[in-house]
DSSP file (Angstrom, degrees, kcal/mol; ACC not computed):
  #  RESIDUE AA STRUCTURE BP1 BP2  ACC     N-H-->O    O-->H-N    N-H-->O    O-->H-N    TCO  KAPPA ALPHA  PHI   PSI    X-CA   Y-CA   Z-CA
    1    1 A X              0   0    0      0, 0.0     2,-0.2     0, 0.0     0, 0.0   0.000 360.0 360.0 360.0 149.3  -33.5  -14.5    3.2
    2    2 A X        -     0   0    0      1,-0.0     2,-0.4     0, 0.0     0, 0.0  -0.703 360.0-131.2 -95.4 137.6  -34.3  -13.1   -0.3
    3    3 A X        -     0   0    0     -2,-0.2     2,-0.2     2,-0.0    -1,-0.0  -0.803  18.5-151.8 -95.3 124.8  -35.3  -15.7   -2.9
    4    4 A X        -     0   0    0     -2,-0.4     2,-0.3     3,-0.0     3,-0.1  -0.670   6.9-163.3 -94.2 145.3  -33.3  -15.3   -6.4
    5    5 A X    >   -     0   0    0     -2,-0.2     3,-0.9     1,-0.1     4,-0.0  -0.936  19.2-127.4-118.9 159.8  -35.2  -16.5   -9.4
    6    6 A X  T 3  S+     0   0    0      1,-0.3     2,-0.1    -2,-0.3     3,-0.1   0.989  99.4  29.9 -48.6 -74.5  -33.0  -17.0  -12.7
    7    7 A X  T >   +     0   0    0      1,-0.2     3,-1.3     2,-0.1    -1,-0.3  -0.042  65.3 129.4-118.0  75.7  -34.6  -15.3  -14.8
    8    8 A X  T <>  +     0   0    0     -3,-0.9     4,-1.0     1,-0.3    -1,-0.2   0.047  67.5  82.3 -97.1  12.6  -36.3  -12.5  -13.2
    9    9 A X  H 3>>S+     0   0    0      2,-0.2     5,-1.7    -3,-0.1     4,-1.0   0.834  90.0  50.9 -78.5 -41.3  -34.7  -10.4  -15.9
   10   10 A X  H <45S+     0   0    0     -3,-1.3     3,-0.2     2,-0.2    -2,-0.2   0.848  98.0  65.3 -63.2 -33.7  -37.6  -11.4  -18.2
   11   11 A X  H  45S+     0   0    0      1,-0.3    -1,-0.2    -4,-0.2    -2,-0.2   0.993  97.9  59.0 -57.9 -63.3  -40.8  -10.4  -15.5
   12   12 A X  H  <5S-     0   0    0     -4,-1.0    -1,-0.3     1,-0.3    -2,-0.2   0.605 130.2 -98.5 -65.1   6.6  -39.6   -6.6  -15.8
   13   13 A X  T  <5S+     0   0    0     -4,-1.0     2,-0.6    -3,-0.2    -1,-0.3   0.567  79.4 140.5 117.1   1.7  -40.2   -6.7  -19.7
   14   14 A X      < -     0   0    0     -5,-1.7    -1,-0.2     1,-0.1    -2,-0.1  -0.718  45.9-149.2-101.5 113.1  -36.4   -7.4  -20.6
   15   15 A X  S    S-     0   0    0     -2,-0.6     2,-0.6     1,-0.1    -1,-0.1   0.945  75.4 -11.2 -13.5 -74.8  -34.9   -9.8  -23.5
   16   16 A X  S    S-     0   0    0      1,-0.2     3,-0.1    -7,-0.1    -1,-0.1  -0.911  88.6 -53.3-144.7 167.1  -32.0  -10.5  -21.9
   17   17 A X        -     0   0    0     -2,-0.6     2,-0.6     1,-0.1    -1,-0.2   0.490  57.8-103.1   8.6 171.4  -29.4   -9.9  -19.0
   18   18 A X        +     0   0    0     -4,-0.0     2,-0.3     2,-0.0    -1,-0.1  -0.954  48.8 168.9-127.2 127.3  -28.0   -6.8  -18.5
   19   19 A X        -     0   0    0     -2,-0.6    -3,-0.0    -3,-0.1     0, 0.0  -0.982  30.8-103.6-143.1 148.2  -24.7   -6.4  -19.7
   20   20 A X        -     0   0    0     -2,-0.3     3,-0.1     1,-0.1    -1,-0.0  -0.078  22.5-130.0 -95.9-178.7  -22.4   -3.5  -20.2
   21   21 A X        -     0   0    0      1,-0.1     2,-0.2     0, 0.0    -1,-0.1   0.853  70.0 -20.5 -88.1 -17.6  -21.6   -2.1  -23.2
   22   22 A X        -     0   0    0      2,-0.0     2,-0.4     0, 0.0    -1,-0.1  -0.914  57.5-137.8-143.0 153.1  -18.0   -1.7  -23.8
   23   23 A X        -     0   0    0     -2,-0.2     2,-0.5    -3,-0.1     0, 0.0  -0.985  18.1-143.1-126.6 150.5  -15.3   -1.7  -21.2
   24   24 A X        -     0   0    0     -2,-0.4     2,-0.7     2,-0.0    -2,-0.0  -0.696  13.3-169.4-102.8 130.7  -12.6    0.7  -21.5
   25   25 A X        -     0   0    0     -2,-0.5     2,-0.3     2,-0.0    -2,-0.0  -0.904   3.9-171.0-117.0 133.1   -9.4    0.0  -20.8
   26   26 A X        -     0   0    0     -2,-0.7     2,-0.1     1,-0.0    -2,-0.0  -0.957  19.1-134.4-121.3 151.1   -6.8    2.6  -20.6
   27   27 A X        -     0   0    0     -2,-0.3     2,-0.9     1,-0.1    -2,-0.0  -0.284  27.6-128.9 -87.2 147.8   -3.1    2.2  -20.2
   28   28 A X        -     0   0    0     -2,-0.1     2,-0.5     1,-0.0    -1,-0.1  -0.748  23.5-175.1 -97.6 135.0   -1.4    4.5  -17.5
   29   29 A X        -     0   0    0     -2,-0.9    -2,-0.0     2,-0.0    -1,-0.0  -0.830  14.8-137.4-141.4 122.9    1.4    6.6  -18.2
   30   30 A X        -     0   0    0     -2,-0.5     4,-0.1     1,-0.1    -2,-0.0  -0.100  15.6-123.7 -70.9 127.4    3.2    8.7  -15.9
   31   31 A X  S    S+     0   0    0      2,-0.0     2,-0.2    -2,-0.0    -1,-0.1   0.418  87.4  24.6  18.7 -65.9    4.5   12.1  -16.2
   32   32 A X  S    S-     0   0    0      3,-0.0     2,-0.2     0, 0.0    -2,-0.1  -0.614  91.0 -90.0-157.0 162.5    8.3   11.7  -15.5
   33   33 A X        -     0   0    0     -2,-0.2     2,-0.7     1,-0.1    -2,-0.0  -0.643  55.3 -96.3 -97.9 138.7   10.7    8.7  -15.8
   34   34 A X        -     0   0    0     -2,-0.2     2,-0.2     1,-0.1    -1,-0.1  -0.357  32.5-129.5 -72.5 114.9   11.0    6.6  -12.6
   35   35 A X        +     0   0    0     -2,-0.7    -1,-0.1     1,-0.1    -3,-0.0  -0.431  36.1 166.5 -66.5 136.5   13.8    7.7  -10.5
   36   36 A X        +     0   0    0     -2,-0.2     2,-1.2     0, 0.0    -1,-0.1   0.088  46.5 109.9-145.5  -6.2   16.0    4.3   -9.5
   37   37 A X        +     0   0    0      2,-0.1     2,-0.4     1,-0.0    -2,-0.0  -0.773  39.3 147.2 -81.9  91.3   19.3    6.6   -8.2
   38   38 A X        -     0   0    0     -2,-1.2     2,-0.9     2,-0.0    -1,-0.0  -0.768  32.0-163.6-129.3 103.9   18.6    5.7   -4.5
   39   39 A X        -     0   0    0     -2,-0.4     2,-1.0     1,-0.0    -2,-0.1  -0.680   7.3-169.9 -58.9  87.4   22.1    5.5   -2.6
   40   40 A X        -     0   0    0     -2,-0.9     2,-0.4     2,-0.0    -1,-0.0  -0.785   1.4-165.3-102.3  98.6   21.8    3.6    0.7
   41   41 A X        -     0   0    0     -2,-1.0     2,-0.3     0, 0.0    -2,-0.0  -0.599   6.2-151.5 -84.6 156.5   24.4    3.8    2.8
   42   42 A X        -     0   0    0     -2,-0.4     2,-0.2     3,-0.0    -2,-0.0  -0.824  21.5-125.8-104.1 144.2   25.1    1.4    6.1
   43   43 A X        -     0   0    0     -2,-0.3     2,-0.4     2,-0.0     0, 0.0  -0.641  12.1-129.0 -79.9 162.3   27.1    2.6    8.9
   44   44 A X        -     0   0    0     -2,-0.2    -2,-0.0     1,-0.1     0, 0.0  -0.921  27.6-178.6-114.7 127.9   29.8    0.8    9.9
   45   45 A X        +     0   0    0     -2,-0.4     8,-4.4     2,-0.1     2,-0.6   0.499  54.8  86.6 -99.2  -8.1   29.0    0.4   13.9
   46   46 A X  S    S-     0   0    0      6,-0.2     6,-0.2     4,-0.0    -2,-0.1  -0.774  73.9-131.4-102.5 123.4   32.3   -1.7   14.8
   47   47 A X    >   -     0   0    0     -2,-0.6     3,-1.4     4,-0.1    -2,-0.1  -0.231  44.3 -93.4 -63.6-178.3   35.5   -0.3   15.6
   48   48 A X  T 3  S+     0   0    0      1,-0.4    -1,-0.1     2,-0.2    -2,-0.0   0.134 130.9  56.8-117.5   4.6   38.5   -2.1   13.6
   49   49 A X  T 3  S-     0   0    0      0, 0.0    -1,-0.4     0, 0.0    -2,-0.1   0.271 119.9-117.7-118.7  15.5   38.9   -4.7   16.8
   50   50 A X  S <  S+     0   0    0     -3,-1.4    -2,-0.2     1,-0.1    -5,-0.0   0.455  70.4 135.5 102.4  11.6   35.2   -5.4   16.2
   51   51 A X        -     0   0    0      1,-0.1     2,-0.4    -5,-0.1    -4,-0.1   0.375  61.3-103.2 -82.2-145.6   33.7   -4.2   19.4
   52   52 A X        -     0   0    0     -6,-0.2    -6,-0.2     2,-0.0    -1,-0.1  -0.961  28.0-133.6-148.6 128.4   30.3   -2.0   18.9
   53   53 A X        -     0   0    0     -8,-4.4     2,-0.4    -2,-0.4    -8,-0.0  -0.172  15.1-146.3 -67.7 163.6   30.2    2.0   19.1
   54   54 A X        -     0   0    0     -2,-0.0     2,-0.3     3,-0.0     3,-0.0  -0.968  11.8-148.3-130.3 144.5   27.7    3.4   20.9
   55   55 A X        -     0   0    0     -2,-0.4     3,-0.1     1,-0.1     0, 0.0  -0.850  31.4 -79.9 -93.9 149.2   26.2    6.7   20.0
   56   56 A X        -     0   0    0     -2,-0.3    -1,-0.1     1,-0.1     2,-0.1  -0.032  53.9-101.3   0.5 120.5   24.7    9.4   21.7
   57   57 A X        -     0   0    0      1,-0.1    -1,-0.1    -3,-0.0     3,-0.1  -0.508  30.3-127.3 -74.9 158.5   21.1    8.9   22.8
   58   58 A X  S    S-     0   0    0      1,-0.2     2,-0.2    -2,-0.1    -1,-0.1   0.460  75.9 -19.6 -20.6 -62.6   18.3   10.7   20.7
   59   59 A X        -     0   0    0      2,-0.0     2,-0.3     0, 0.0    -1,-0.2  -0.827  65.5-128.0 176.9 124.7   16.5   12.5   22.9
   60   60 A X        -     0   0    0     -2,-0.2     2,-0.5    -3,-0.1     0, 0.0  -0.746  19.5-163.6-106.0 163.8   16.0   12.3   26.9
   61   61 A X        -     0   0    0     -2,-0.3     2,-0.3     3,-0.0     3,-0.1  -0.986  26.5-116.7-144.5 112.3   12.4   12.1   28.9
   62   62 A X        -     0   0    0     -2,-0.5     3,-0.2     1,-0.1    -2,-0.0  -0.517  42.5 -96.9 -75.6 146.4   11.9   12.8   32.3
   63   63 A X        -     0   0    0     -2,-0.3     2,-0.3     1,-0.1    -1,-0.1   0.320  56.3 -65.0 -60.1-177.1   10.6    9.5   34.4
   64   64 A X        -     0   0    0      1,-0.1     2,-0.9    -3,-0.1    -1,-0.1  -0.253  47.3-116.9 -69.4 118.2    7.3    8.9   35.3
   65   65 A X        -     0   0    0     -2,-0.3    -1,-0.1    -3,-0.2    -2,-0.0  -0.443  28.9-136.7 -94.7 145.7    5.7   10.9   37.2
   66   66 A X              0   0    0     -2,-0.9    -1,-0.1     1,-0.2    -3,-0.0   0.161 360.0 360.0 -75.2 157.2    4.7    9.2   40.5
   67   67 A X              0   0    0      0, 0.0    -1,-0.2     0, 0.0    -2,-0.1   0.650 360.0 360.0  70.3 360.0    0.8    9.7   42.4
């Protein structure tokens, strides 16, 4: 393990600490105005006696093939 000393600033020949000199802060500001219009609709998946539709599958895969 490496031994810290406190002030080990002061063996290399320096006054004090090293600290920086300014810090800059800058604010960000974007382009364009943040768009907030986002429509989400839900399907409604129940028929009107409340049962549940089924849709069409997706996409079909043939099984696994065997050996």
């Amino acid at each position: 393990m490496r031994d810290h000393k406190k002030d080990e600033h002061k063996d290399a020949g320096h006054e004090m600490a090293f600290r920086p000199a300014k810090d800059i802060s800058r604010k960000v500001k974007a382009d364009f105005v943040h768009m907030t219009e986002l429509h989400e609709s839900k399907k409604n998946k129940r028929d009107a006696e409340g049962n549940v539709i089924t849709e069409p599958q997706n996409f079909k895969v043939s099984p696994v093939k065997k050996g």
